[in-house]
N, C-alpha and C positions, 0 to 999 in steps of 0.2 A: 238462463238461470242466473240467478242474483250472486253476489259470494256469499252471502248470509247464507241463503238457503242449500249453496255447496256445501256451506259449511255444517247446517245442520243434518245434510245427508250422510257425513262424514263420521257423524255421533253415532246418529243413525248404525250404521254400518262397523263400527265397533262396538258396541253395544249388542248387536245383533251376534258377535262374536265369543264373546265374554266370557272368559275360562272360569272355570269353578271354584277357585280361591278369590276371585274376586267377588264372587255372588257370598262366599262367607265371610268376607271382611268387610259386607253391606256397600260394594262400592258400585259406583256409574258413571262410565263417561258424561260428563256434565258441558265441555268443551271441543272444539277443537277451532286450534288458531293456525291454519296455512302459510299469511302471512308471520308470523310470530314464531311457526316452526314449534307449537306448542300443545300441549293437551292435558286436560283440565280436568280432573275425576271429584265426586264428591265421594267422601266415607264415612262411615257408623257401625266402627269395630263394636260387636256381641262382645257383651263381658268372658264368654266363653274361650276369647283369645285375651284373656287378661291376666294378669300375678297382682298382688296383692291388692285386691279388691278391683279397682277399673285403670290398671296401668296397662297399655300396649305391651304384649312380648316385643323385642327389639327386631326380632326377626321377621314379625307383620310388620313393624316398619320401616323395613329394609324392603318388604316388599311390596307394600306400598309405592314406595317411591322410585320402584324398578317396574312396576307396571305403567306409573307415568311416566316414566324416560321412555322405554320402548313402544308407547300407543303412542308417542307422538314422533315417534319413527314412522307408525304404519300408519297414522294418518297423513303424514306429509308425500310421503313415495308408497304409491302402488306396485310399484316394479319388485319392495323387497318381500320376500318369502316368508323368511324366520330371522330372526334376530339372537345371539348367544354371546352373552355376558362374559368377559374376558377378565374386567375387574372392575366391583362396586366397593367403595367408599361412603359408608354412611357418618356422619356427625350428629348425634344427638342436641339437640339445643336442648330441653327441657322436657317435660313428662308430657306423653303421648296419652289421652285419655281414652279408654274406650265409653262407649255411648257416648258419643257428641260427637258437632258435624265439624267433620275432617277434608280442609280441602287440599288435594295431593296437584302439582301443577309440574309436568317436565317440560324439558325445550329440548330441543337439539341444539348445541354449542357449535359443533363443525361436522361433517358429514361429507365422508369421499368415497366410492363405489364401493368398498370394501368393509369399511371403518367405521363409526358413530361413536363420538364424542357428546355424552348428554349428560345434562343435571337434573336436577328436581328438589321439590321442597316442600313439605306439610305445616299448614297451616291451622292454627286452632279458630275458632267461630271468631275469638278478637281480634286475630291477625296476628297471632305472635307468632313467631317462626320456630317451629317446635323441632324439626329435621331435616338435613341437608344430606342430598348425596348427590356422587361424581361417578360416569361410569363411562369403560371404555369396552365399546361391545362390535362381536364381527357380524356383519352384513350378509346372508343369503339373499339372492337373486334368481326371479322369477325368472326361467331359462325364455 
C-alpha cells in the first residue's frame, strides 16, 4: 500500500468516527499528514452557532481547533485510546465567520507516552489566520 493511500484510509477511518458536534459545525476530516504528525479538517459553521448575524461563538472555536489537535493525535498513534485536555489556549486573530469554508489544521508539537503537546490553527478561504491554539493534553492507552 502506497503512503497516499495509507493516508487516505486514515481519513477514511476518522471520519467514519466523527462525533456529533462535528457533524454540527459542518466539519470533515479533509487530511491526514503521518509524516507531518498533522490533520486537516474542512468547516461551515450554520449561522445557528453564530451572535451577531454570522460571527462564530468563541467556544466553537475553541472547538474547532481542539478537535484538530486531538484527530491528529488519533491519526498518528493507534495504540492511543482517548485523549483529555489538561489545558487549551485559544488566541483569536480576527473574526471567525460562520457559512464559509473554514480550514482547521493541528499538529502534534511533541508527544511522550503519557503527554501531547499540540497546536492548531483556523484558516479563512483567503488564508488569513483567523485562530490559534496551544494544548497540553493526557494520553490514554490502548491496554
Amino acid at each position: 500500500m502506497s503512503h497516499s493511500q495509507n493516508q487516505d484510509d486514515v481519513v477514511t477511518r476518522l471520519n467514519a468516527h466523527q462525533l456529533q458536534f462535528i457533524k454540527l459545525l459542518g466539519g470533515q476530516v479533509v487530511a491526514a499528514d503521518i509524516d507531518a504528525r498533522s490533520c486537516t479538517f474542512h468547516f461551515c459553521v450554520p449561522l445557528d452557532f453564530c451572535h451577531s448575524g454570522n460571527i462564530v461563538q468563541g467556544g466553537f472555536v475553541s472547538a474547532m481547533l481542539d478537535a484538530a489537535m486531538s484527530h491528529a493525535v488519533f491519526a498518528c498513534d493507534t495504540t492511543v485510546e482517548r485523549l483529555s485536555s489538561l489545558e487549551i489556549t485559544t488566541r483569536y486573530e480576527s473574526v471567525t465567520r460562520g457559512q464559509s469554508a473554514l480550514t482547521v489544521t493541528g499538529w502534534i508539537r511533541r508527544m511522550t507516552r503519557t503527554i501531547a503537546f499540540l497546536e492548531a490553527d483556523i484558516k479563512s478561504e483567503s488564508g488569513e489566520i483567523l485562530a490559534i491554539a496551544h494544548s497540553v493534553a493526557k494520553i490514554g492507552r490502548k491496554c
